[in-house]
PLY file of the C-alpha trace (Angstrom):
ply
format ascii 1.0
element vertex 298
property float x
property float y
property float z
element edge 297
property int vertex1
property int vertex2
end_header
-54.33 83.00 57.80
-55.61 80.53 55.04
-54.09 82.63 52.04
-50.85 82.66 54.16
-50.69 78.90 54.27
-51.67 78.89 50.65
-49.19 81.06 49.74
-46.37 79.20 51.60
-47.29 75.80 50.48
-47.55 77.37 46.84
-44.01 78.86 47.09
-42.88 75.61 48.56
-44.44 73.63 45.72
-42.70 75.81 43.06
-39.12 75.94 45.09
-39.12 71.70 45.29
-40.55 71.72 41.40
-37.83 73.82 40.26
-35.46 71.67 42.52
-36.18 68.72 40.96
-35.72 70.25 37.53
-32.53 71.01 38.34
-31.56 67.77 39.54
-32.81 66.05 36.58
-31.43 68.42 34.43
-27.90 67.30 35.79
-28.90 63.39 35.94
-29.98 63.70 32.18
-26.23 64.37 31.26
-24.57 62.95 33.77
-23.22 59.50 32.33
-22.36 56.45 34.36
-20.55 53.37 33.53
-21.89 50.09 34.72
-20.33 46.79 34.70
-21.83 43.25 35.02
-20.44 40.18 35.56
-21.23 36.82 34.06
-20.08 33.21 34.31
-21.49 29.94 32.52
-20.42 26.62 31.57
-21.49 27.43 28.19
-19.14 30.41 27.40
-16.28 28.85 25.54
-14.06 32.19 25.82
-14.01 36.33 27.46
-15.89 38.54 25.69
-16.39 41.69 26.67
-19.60 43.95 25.19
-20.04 47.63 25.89
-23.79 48.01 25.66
-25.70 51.13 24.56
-29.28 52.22 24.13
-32.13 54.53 23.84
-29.42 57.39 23.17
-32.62 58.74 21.64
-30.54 62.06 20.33
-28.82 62.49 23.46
-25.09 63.72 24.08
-22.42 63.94 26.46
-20.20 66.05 25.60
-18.94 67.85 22.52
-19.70 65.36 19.69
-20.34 63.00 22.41
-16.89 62.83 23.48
-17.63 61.54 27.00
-19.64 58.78 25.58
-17.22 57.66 23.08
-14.10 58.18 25.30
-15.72 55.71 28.01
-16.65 52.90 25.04
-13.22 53.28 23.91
-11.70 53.24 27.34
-13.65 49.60 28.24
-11.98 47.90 25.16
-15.09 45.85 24.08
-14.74 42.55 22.04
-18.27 44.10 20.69
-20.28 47.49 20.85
-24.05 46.56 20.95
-26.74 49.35 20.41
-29.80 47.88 21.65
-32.20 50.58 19.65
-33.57 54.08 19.98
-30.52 55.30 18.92
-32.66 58.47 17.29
-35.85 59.66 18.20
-38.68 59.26 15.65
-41.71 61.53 17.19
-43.65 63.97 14.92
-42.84 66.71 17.37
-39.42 66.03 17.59
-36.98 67.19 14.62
-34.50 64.69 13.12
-31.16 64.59 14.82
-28.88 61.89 13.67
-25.64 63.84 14.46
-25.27 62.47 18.00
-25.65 58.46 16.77
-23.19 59.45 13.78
-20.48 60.96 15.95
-20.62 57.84 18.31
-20.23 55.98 15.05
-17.65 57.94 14.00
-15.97 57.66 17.03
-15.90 54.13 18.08
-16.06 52.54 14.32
-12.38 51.19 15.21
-13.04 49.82 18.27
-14.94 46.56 17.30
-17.32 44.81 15.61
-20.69 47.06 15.91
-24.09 45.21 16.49
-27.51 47.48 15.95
-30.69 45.86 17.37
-33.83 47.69 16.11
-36.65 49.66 18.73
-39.44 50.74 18.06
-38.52 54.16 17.15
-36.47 52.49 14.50
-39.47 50.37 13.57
-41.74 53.34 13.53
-39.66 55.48 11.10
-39.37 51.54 8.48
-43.03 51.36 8.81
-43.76 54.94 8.02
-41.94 55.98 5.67
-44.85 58.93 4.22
-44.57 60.57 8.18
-40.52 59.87 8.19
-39.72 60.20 4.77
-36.26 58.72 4.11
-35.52 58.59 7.79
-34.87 54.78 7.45
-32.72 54.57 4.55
-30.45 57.07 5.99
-30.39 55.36 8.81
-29.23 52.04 7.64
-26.58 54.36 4.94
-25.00 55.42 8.59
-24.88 52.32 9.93
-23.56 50.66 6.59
-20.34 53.46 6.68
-19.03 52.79 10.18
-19.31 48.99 9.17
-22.20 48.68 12.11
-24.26 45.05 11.08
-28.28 45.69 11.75
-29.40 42.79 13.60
-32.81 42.66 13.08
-34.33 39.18 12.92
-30.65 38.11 12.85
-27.91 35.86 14.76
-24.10 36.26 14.76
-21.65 34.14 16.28
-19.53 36.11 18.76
-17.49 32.91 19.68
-17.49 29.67 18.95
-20.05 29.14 21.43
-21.60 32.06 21.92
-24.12 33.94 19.66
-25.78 37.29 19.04
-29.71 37.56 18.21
-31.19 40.63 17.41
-35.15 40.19 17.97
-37.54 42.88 15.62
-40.61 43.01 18.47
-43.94 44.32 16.50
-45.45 47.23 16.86
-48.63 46.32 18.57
-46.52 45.20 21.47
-45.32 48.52 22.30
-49.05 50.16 22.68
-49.72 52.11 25.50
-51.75 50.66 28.20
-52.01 47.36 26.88
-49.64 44.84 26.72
-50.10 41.68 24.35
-49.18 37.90 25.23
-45.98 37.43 23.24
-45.24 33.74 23.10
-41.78 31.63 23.07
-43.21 30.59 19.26
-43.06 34.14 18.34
-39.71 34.85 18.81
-38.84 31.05 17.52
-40.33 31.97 14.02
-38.35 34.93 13.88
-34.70 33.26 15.47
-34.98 30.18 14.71
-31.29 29.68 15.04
-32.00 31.65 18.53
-30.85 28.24 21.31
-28.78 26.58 19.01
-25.22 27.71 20.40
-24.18 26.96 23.71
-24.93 30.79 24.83
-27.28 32.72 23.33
-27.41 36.50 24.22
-30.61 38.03 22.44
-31.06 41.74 22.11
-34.90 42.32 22.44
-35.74 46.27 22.59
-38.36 45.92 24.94
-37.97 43.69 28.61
-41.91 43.22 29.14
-41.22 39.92 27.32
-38.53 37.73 29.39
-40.86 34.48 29.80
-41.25 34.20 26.13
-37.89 35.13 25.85
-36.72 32.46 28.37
-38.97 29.76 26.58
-37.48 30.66 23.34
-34.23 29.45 24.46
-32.31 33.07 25.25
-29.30 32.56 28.26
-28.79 36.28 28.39
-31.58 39.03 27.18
-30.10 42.41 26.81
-32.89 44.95 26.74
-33.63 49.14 27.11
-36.77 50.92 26.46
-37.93 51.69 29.84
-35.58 54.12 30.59
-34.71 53.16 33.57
-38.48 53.94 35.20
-37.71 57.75 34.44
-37.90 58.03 38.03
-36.63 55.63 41.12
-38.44 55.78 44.40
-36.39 54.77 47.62
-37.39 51.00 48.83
-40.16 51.00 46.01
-37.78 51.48 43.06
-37.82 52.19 39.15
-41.40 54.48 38.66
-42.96 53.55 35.34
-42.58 52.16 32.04
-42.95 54.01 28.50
-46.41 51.75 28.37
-47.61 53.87 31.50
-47.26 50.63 33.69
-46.28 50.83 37.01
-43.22 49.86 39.21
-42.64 47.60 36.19
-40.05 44.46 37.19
-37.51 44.89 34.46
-37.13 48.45 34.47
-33.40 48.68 34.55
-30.26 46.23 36.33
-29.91 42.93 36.52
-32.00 40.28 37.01
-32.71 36.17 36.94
-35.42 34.16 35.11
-35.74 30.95 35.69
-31.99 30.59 34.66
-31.94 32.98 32.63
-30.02 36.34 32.83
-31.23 40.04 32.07
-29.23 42.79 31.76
-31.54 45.99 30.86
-29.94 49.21 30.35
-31.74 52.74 32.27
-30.71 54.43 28.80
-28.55 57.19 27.39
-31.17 59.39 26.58
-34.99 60.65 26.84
-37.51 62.18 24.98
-41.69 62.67 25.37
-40.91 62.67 29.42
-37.19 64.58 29.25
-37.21 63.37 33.30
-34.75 61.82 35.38
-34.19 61.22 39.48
-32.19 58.84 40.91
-31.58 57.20 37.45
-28.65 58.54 35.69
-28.01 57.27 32.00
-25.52 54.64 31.46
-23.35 53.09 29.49
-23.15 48.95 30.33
-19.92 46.88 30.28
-20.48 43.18 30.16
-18.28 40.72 30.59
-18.73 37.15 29.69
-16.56 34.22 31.05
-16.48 30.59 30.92
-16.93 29.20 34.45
-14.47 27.23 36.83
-15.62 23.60 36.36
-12.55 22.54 37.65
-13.04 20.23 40.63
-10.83 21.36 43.50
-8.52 19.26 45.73
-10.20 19.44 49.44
-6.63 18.82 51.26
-7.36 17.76 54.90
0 1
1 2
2 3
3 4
4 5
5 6
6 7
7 8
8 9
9 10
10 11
11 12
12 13
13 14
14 15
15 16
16 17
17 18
18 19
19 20
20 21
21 22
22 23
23 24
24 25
25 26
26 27
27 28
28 29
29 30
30 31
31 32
32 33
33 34
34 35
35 36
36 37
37 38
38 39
39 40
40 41
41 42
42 43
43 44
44 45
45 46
46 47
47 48
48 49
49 50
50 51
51 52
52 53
53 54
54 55
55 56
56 57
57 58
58 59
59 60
60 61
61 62
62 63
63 64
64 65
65 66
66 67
67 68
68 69
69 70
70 71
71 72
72 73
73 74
74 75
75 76
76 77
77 78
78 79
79 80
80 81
81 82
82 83
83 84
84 85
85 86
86 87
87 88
88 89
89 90
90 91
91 92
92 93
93 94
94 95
95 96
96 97
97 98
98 99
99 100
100 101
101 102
102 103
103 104
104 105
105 106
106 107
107 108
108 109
109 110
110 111
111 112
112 113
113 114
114 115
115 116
116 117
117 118
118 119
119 120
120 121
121 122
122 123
123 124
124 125
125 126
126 127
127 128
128 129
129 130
130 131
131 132
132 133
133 134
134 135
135 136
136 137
137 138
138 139
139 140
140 141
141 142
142 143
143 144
144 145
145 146
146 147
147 148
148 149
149 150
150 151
151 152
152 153
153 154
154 155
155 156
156 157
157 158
158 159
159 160
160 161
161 162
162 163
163 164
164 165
165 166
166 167
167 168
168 169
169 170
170 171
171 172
172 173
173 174
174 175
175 176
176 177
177 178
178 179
179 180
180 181
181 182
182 183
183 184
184 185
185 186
186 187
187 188
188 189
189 190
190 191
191 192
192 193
193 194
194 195
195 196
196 197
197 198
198 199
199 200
200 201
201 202
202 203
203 204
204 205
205 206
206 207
207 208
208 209
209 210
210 211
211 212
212 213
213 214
214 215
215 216
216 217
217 218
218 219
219 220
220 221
221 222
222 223
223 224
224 225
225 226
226 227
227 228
228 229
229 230
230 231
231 232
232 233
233 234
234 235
235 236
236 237
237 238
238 239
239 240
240 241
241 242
242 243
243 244
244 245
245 246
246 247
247 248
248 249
249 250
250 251
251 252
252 253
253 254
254 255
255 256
256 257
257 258
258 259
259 260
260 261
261 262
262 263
263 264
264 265
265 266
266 267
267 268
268 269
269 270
270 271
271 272
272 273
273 274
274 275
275 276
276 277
277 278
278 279
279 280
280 281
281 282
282 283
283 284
284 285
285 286
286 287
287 288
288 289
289 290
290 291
291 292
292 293
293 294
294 295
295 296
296 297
């Protein structure tokens, strides 16, 4: 009787396992477009970004057709890759070709904004484990005419700017997550505040209060990958720091003010897993708001 039960609940075990590898087998390449709304006093004009990230060597379709048809299909003012564009893991072989053909394909499109990760900071860093990794990098990025923002602002608008935050290393350790003040990102932007919206790329989203008290309106952020997995009622799993049911994992979201956009991803790569969380591509659009004071007719 007991090695009947054991073999049922075994075969049942292995039929659900294999069912969830098929259904995050499909989710992995299975792209979505999102779009987001914004309005603020502050936005002097429409702008409309396409935002990408954590591709990590990901593609839909040949030469990432599907990707590039949908950026091209949203007509962006600006394409922003918010980092992880590659994957930079000693087990994992170098594969720039799906980040190049995305390149290739969109070049024409807009103006092209590149915000560095951390697998982009790994490969700068270590260049003896990733030798020429980096500088091949930023050659790719130089011939589509793509501008690396890293500890860098752009105006977008009259009014509106473009930060692109470089978040150190130690921040992204496992297990342990650093205090990461408002100062830190204010040495590093200080022009960060200045216009009347800022929108700040910064990789990772564990850092929105220092973001917030550095003077960022909108923080556009990845990493997390969504949560890799998203639990009915409980939501987005865990983070790539092996925290749990992390806040910023993936949508929208209000701080104090301030709005955050992070992105689920395009891609994976150490935990190739996803359910309920399909990688997507994120259209923004930015508009001033109605300050118009209307008529009440009685």
């Amino acid at each position: 009787m007991n090695k009947k039960i054991i073999s049922r609940a075994a075969l049942c075990t292995a039929v659900l396992g294999a069912a969830v590898k098929l259904r995050s087998d499909y989710e992995r390449h299975a792209l979505t477009v999102r779009h987001v709304n914004i309005e603020d006093k502050r936005i002097d004009r429409d702008i409309r970004l396409a935002f990408l990230s954590d591709l990590h060597g990901n593609s839909f379709g040949p030469d990432n057709s599907e990707l590039i048809n949908a950026v091209r299909e949203s007509a962006p003012d600006a394409i922003l890759l918010g980092g992880d564009m590659v994957s930079v893991k000693h087990y994992i072989p170098k594969n720039y070709k799906p980040l190049e053909d995305l390149l290739a394909g969109v070049w024409d499109v807009a103006p092209i904004y590149y915000a560095e990760g951390n697998h982009e900071l790994r490969m700068k860093l270590d260049d003896e484990s990733y030798p020429g990794w980096f500088l091949e990098l930023r050659r790719m990025l130089n011939e589509y005419g793509a501008t690396y923002l890293a500890d860098k602002t752009v105006m977008l608008s009259k009014k509106v700017s473009l930060s692109g935050l470089v978040v150190g290393p130690e921040y992204y350790r496992k297990r342990a997550k650093l205090h990461l003040s408002p100062g830190y990102i204010s040495r590093r932007l200080p022009k960060l505040g200045e216009a009347g919206y800022s929108v700040l790329m910064m990789h990772t989203p564990a850092y929105m209060d220092a973001a917030r008290g550095a003077g960022a309106n909108l923080v556009l952020s990845g990493h997390f990958h969504g949560g890799t997995v998203v639990l009915p009622a409980l939501g987005p799993l865990m983070s790539p720091q092996l925290g749990f049911f992390p806040r910023f994992a993936r949508g929208e979201d209000e701080l104090c003010g301030m709005r955050t956009v992070t992105s689920a991803g395009l891609g994976t790569h150490s935990i190739n897993v996803r359910i309920n969380n399909r990688p997507e591509l994120v259209i923004i659009d930015l508009s001033p708001a109605d300050n118009k004071v209307k008529a009440i007719i009685s």
